[in-house]
C-alpha positions as CSV (number, residue, x, y, z in Angstrom):
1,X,0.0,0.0,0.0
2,X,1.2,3.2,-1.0
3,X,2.0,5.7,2.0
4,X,-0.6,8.5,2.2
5,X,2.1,11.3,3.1
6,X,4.4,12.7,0.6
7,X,6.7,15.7,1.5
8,X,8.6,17.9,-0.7
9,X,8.8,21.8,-0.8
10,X,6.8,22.2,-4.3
11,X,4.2,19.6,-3.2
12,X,1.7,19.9,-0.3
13,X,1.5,16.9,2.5
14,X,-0.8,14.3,0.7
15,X,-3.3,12.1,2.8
16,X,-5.9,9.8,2.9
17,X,-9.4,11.7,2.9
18,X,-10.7,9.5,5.5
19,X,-7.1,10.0,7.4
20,X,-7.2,11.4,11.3
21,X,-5.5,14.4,9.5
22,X,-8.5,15.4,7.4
23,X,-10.0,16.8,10.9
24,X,-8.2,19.6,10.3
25,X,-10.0,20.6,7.1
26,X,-12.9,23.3,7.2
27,X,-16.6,21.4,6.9
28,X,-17.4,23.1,3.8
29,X,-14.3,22.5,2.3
30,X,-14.8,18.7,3.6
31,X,-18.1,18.3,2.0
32,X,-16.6,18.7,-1.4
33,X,-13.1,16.6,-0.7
34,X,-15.1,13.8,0.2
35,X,-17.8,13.9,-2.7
36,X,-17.2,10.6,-4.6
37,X,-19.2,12.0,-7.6
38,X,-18.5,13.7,-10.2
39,X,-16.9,17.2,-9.6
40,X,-17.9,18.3,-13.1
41,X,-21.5,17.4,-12.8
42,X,-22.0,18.9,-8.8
43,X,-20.2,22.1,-9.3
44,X,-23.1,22.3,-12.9
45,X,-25.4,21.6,-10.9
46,X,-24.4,24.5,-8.2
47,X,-23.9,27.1,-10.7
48,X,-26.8,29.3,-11.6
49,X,-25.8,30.2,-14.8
50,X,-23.5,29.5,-17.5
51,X,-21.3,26.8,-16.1
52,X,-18.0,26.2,-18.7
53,X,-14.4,24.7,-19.2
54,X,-11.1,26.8,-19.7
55,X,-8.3,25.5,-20.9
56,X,-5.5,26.9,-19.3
57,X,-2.2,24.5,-21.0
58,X,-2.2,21.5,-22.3
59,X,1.2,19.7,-23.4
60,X,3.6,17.3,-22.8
61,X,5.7,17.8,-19.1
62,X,7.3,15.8,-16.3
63,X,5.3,14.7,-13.1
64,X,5.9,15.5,-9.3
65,X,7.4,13.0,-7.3
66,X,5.0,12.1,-5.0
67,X,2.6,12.2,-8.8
68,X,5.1,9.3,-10.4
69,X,4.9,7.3,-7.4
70,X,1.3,7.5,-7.3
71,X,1.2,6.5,-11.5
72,X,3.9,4.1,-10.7
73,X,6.3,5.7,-13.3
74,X,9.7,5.9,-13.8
75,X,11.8,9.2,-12.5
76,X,10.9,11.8,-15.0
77,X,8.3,9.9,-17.2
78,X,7.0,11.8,-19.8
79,X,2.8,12.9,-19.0
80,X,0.4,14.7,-21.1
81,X,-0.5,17.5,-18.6
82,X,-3.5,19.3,-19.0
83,X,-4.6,22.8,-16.5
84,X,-8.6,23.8,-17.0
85,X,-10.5,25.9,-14.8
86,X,-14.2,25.2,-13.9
87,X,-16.0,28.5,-14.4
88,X,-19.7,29.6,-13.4
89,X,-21.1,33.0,-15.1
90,X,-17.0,33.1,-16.3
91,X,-15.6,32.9,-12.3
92,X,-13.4,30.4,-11.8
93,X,-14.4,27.5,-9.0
94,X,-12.0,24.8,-9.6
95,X,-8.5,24.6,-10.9
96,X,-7.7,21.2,-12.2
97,X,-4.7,19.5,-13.2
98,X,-4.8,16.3,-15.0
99,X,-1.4,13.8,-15.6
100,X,-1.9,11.4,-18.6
101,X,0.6,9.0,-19.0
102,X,2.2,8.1,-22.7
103,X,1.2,4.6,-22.0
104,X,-2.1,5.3,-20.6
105,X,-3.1,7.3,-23.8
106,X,-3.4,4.0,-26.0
107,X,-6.9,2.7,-27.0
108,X,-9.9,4.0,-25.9
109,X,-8.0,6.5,-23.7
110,X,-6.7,8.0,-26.6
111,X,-9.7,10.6,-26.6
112,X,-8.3,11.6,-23.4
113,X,-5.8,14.1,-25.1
114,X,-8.6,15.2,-27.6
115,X,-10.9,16.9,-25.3
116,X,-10.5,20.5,-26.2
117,X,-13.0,22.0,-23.6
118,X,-15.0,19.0,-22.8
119,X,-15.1,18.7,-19.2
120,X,-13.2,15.3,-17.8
121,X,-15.3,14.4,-15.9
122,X,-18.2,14.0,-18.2
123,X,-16.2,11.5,-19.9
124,X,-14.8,9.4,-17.0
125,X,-17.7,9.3,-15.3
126,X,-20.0,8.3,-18.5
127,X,-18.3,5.0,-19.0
128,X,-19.1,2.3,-16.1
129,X,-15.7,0.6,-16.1
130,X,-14.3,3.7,-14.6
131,X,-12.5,2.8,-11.6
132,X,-11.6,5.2,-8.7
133,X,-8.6,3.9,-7.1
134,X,-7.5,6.2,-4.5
135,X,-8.5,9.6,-3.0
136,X,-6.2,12.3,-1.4
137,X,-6.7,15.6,0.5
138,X,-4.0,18.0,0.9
139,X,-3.6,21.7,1.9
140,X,-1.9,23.6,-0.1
141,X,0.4,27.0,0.3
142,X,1.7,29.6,-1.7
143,X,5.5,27.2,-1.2
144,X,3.7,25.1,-4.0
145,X,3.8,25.3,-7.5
146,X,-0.4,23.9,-7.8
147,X,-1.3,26.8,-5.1
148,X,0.3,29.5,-7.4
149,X,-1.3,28.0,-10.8
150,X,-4.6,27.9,-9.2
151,X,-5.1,31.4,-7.8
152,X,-3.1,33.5,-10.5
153,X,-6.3,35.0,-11.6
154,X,-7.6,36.1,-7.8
155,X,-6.9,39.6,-6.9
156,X,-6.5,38.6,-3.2
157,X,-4.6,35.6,-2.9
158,X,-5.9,33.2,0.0
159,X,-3.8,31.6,2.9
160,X,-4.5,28.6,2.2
161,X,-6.4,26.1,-0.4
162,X,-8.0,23.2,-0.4
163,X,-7.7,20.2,-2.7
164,X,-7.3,16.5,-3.7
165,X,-6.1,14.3,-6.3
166,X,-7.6,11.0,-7.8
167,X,-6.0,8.5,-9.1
168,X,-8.4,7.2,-11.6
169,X,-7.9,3.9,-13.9
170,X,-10.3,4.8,-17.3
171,X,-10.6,2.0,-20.2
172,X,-7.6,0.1,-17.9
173,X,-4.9,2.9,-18.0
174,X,-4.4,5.8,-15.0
175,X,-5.2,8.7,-14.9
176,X,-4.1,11.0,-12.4
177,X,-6.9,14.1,-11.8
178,X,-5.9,16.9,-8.7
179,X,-8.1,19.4,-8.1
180,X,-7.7,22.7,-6.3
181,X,-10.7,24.0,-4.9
182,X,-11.4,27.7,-5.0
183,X,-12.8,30.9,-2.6
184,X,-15.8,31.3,-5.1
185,X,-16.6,27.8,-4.5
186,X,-16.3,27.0,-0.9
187,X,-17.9,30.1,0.0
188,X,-20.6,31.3,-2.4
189,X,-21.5,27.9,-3.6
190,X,-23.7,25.2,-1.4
191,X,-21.9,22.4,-0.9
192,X,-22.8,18.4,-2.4
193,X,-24.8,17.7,0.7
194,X,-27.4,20.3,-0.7
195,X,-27.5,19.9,-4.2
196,X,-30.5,18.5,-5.7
């Protein structure tokens, strides 16, 4: 079993969500961590207007540590790497950052790197075979590179943010999905527990 606790200056301490450390995370904030759903669909289903996808980068890059260990890849494997937003009425929610490996993009998955601004999670979550393997929590600060990525377009940048990562295995290959959860969300949006 992998350990749940990764520590390196760029990343933020990993855990699992059911861990003793997720006490420490706000209830709001919790209530989305935890949601086992899909993100896409809940945060649709919170936004009371136009809810869309920006792509921020897509391309080819190299994976976190703690990221390869979790995708079981060699030092400095080669992902495709792709950085949306989730936006309601054109406000950012969610920042999401989503590791495709070469080998994992073979197949089926291949429509993976073809998605443009079609959410994720409408795709994962469509086909039944989708597998979520694990689920982790982590806080993140402006040390790490995610935190700085996922507020650049606040005009007050937070103390702190909360997120987590999935590893995913979609038509047999993983696929690694983090997702930073944002101000506009956590406080202007009702959480999963109160959504139709």
């Amino acid at each position: 079993m992998t350990s749940p606790f990764y520590r390196s200056f760029s990343e933020p301490v990993w855990m699992d969500v059911h861990s003793l450390g997720a006490t420490a995370v706000p209830e709001p904030v919790y209530d989305w961590l935890k949601d086992p759903a899909s993100l896409t669909r809940r945060v649709t289903d919170a936004c009371d207007g136009e809810f869309r996808v920006r792509v921020r980068y897509q391309g080819w890059g190299k994976a976190l540590n703690s990221e390869n260990r979790l995708l079981s890849l060699r030092l400095r494997a080669t992902c495709l790497i792709r950085e949306v937003e989730l936006l309601c009425n054109g406000e950012p929610q969610v920042f999401a950052r989503t590791l495709m490996p070469v080998k994992s993009l073979r197949g089926a998955a291949r429509r993976l790197s073809h998605l443009r601004s079609k959410p994720l999670g409408k795709v994962l979550f469509a086909d039944p075979h989708t597998r979520r393997v694990q689920l982790q929590i982590a806080r993140f600060l402006p040390q790490h590179k995610s935190f700085h990525a996922a507020v650049a377009h606040l005009d007050e940048t937070p103390e702190e943010l909360w997120g987590r990562r999935t590893l995913f295995l979609y038509a047999g290959k993983p696929i690694l999905v983090n997702e930073v959860f944002l101000p506009t969300l956590v406080n202007r949006v009702p959480g999963p527990h109160r959504i139709r």
